[in-house]
Each structure stands twice: as structure tokens, then as C-alpha cells.
C-alpha positions as CSV (number, residue, x, y, z in Angstrom):
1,X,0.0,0.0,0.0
2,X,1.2,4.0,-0.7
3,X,1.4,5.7,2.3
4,X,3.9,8.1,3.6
5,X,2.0,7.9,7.3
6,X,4.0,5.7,9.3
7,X,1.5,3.9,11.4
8,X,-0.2,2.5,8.3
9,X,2.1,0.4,8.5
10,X,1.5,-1.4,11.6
11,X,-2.3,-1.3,10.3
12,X,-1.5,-3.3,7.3
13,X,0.7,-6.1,9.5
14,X,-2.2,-6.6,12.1
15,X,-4.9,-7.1,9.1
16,X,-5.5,-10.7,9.0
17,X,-3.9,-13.0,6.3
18,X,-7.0,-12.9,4.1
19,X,-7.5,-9.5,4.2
20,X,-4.6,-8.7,3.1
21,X,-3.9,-11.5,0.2
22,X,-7.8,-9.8,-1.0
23,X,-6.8,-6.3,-0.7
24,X,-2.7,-7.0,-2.8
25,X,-5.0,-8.9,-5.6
26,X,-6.1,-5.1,-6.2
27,X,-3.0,-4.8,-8.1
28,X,-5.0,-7.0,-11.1
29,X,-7.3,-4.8,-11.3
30,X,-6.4,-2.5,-14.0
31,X,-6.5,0.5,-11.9
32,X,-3.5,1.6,-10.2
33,X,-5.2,3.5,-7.8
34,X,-6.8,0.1,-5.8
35,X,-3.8,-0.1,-3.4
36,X,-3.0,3.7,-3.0
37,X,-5.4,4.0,0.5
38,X,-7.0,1.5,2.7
39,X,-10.6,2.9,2.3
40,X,-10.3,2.9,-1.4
41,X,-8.8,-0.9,-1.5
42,X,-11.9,-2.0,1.2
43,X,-14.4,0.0,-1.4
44,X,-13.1,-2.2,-4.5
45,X,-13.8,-5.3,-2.8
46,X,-17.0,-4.2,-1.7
47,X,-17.9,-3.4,-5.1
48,X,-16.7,-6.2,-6.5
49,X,-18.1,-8.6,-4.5
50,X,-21.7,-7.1,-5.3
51,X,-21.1,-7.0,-8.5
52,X,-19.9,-10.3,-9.1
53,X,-23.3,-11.4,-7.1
54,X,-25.1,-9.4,-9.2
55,X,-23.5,-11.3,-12.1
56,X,-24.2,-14.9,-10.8
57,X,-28.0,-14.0,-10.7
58,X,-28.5,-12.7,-13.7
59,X,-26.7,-16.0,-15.3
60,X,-29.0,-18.3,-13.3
61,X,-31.7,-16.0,-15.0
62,X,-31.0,-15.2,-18.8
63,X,-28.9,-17.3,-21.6
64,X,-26.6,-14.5,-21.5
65,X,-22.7,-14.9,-22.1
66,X,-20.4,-13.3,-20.3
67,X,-19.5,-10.6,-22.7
68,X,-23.3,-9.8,-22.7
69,X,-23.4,-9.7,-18.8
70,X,-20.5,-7.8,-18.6
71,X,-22.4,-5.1,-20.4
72,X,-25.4,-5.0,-19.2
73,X,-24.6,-5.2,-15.4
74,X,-23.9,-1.6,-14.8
75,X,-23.0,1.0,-17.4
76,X,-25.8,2.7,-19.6
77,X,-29.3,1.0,-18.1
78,X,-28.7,1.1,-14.4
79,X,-25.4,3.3,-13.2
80,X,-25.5,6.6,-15.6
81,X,-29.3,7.3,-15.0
82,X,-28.5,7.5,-11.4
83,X,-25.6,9.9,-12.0
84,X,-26.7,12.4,-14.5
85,X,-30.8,11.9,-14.3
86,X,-33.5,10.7,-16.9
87,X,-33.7,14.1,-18.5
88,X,-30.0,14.7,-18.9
89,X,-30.3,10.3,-20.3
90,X,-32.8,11.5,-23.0
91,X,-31.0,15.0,-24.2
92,X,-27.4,13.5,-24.2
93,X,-27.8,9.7,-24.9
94,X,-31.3,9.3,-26.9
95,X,-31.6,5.7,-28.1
96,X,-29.1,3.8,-29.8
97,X,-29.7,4.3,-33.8
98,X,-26.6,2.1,-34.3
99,X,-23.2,2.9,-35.7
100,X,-21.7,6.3,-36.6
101,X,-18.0,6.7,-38.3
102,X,-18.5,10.3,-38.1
103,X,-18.3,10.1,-33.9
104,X,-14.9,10.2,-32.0
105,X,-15.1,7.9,-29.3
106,X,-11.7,9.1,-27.6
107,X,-12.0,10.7,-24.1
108,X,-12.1,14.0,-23.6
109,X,-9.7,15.9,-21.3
110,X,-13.0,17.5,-19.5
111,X,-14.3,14.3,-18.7
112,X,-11.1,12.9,-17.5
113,X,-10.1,15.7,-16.2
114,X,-13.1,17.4,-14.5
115,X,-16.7,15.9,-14.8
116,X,-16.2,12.4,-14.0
117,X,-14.2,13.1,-11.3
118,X,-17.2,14.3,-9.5
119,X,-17.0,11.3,-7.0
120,X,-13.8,13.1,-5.4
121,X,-16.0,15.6,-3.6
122,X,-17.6,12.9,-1.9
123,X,-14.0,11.6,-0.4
124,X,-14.2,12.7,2.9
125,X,-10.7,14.5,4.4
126,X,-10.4,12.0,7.4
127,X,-10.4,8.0,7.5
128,X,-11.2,6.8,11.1
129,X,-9.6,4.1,12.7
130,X,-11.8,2.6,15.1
131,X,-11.4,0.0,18.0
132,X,-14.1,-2.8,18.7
133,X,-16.0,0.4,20.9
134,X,-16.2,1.9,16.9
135,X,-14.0,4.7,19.2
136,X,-11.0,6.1,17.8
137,X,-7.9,3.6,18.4
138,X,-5.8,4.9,20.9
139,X,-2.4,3.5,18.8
140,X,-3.6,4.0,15.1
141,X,-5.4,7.7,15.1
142,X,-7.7,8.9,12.4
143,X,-5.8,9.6,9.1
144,X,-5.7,12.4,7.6
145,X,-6.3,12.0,4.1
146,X,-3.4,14.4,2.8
147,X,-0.7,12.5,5.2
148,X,-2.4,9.3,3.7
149,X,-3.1,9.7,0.0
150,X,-1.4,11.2,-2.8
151,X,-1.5,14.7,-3.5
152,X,-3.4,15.7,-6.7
153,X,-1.9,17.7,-8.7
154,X,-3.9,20.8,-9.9
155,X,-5.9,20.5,-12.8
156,X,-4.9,22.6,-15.2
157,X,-7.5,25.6,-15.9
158,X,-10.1,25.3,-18.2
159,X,-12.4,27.6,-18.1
160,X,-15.9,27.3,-16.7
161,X,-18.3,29.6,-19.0
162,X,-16.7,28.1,-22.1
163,X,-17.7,24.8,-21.3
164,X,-21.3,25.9,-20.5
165,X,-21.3,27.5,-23.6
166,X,-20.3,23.9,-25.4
167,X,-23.1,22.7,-23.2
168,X,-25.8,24.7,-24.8
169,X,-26.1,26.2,-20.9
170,X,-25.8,30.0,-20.6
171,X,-22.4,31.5,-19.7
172,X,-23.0,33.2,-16.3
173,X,-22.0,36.9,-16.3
174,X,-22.4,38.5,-12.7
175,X,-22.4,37.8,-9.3
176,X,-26.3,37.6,-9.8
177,X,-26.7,35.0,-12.3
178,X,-24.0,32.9,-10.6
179,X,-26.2,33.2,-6.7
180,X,-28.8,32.2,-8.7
181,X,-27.5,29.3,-10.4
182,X,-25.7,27.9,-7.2
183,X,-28.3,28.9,-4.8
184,X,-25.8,30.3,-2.9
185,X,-25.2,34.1,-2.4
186,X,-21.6,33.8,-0.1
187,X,-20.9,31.1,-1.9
188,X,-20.9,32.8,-5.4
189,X,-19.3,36.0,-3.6
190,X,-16.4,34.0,-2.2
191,X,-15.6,32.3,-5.6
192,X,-15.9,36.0,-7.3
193,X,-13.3,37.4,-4.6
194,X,-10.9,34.4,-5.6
195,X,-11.5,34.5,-9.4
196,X,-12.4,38.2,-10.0
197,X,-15.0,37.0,-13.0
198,X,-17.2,34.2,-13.7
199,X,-15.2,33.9,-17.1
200,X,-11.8,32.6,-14.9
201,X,-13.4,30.0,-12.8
202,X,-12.0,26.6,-14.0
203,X,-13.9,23.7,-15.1
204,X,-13.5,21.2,-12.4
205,X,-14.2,24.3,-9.5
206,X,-17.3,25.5,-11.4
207,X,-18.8,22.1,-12.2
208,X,-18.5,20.5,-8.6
209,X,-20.0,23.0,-7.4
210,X,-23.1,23.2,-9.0
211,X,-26.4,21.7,-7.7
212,X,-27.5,18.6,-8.6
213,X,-30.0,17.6,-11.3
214,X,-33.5,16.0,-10.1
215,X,-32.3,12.5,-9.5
216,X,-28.8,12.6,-10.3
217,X,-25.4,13.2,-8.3
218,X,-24.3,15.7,-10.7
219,X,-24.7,19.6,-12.1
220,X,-26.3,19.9,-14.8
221,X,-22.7,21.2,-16.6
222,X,-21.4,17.6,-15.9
223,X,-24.6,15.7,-16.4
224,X,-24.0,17.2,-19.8
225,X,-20.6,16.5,-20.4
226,X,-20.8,12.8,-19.0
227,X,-23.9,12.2,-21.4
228,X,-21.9,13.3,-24.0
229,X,-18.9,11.4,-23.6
230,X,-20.7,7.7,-23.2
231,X,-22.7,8.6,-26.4
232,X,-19.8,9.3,-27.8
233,X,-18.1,5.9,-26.7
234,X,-21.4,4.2,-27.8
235,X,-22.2,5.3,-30.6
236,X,-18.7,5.8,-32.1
237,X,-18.1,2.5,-31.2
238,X,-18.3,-0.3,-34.6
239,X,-18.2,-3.8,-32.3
240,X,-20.9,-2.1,-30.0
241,X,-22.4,-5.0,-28.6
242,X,-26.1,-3.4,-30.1
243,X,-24.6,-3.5,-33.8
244,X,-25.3,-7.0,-34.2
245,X,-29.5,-5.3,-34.8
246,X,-27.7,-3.1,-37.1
247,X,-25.8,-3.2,-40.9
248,X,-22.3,-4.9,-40.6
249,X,-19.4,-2.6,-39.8
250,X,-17.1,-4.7,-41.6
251,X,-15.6,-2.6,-45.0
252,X,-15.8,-4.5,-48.1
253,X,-12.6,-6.1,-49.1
């Protein structure tokens, strides 16, 4: 595990055997971030494990293989309407019409980069380290997350309004259009004392902070930009697993 907190690392050696064998098989996982903190590694197996449960039923239930279940399980039908809402679903990723060569599939930097990293707001700054009393433990405090995590670098500035504008949402000129937006008068008057204009806010600062959509975990600048980005990985996408109802994507020879 990555830590530069020293008593981590009596943490890891009084884990049991199991627990730590299951949380060092992170490193298979395709995502280098699994072993970086201890709540992250204990969230992958929980997600994992419910996933994989998931899986089993739906293979007693359907004649699906496992490429099929693979897709199905999470992605378009059950996770993305949860994060960006049914209205954001319809305007950004109507139904699939099949195959498009004139879509680029590649991720953008502002999804990588800004709107779907919208789940590290919900990272909070402290892990606890409880005894059996769920009471702090009196030899391993509470970490701090900076002493126990990597530092992110900063994101590179990109600027808010412009990406509204891309968004078909209207750029936000004054300190009164952005209270209104974020429902949030000292909020919008702080961010105007640090930035001096609404046109320098960055993307990530200005998207996180705007209030959700009915239904969804995400502002509507976001809920845009993530809609846009999975059409664009579905429908510029010619071995879709939804082509087979369509023309083949194979050239002629």
C-alpha cells in the first residue's frame, strides 16, 4: 500500500492474512489507484463482491454470455441514470440508432479531467480508525487523508463559462446570475473574490459545485458533459455490442 503515514504500516501487518492476500489482488485490477489508501482498497472489494453477485443471478436468470453480462450489469441502463438523471439520459444519450463513423469515441480531457471526477468531492478528508467500541484507536489515530493519500496535482485551468457554452447552458455573467445558479449568495461571492469574474473559474471548481440535477449526483454542466462522452463511446463505437440489430461494420474487401 502508498502511504507516507508511518503507522499504516502497523495497520496493514495486524490485518489478518485474508484481508490482506484480497486487498494486494487489487493490483489485477487495472487501476492503479486500488492499493494507493486502505478505504479505497476495502471499497473495491466491496464493489466487487456485489457486482460479481449481481453477475451470478443474472446468469441463473438469462442465456446471457459473459461478454453480454459484462455489459449490461452496470454501465448505460442502471449506473448513468443515477448519475446524470432521466432528462440529462434522453438530451445527451437518446436511443441507440446504431453505428456512426463520423463520432470520435476518444476521451475528452474534460471528462477525464473534470466531470467524471465528481465522486472526489464525496472523499471525505479524514479515514477513522476505530477499535471494537467503533472509538477512535488509541495506537492508530484517524488519518488524515493528505498525510495518507497522494497529492493531486492541480488541474490545469479550463475555463468554466466556455464549457457551458459547449453545453448549450448559458455563460454566467455576474455575481447575480451565478447566486442564482448555485443557490448560494456567499458562496458565489467568495468564488468572485478568488477569481475576479465568472469567465476565470475553472472547469473542475465551477462544475463540482453546482447543484444537482432532479435524480442525479451531478450539475447539470457535468450531467452534460458525461452524457456526451458515453454517447460518444457508444455510438462511435463499430463492435458495439447493439450492432449486431444493425448493418455490418465490416468494410468491403
Amino acid at each position: 500500500m502508498r502511504t507516507n503515514f508511518a503507522p499504516c504500516t502497523e495497520l496493514w501487518s495486524s490485518l489478518t492474512r485474508q484481508f490482506r492476500e484480497c486487498i494486494t489482488s487489487f493490483n489485477h485490477t487495472g487501476d492503479i489507484h486500488a492499493n494507493e489508501h486502505i478505504r479505497v482498497s476495502v471499497m473495491y472489494m466491496l464493489f466487487l463482491r456485489k457486482h460479481n453477485r449481481l453477475v451470478r443471478e443474472l446468469k441463473k436468470l438469462t442465456h446471457w454470455n459473459g461478454e453480454t453480462i459484462y455489459q449490461e450489469i452496470i454501465t448505460y441502463n442502471d449506473y448513468l441514470p443515477k448519475i446524470i438523471d432521466s432528462k440529462a439520459m434522453v438530451k445527451f444519450l437518446p436511443k441507440y440508432k446504431g453505428y456512426d463513423s463520423s463520432i470520435d469515441p476518444s476521451i475528452k480531457d474534460a471528462f477525464a479531467t473534470a466531470s467524471f471526477r465528481f465522486g472526489h468531492a464525496n472523499v471525505h478528508e479524514i479515514a477513522p480508525c476505530l477499535n471494537e467500541s467503533y472509538q477512535e484507536h488509541p495506537e492508530f489515530p484517524n488519518l488524515q487523508l493528505r498525510h495518507s493519500f497522494f497529492i493531486p496535482r492541480t488541474l490545469i485551468k479550463q475555463g468554466y463559462n466556455a464549457w457551458r457554452r459547449f453545453g448549450g447552458l448559458y455563460a454566467l455573467q455576474n455575481k447575480e446570475e451565478l447566486s442564482k445558479l448555485l443557490k448560494n449568495p456567499a458562496l458565489a461571492d467568495q468564488l468572485l473574490k478568488l477569481y475576479g469574474t465568472p469567465e476565470n473559474i475553472d472547469l473542475w471548481m465551477g462544475g463540482i459545485i453546482e447543484p444537482f440535477v432532479t435524480g442525479g449526483r451531478v450539475g447539470p454542466l457535468f450531467a452534460c458533459l458525461i452524457g456526451k462522452q458515453f454517447k460518444g463511446l457508444r455510438d462511435g463505437d463499430r463492435f458495439h455490442r447493439k450492432i449486431q440489430h444493425h448493418r455490418s461494420v465490416f468494410l468491403d474487401a
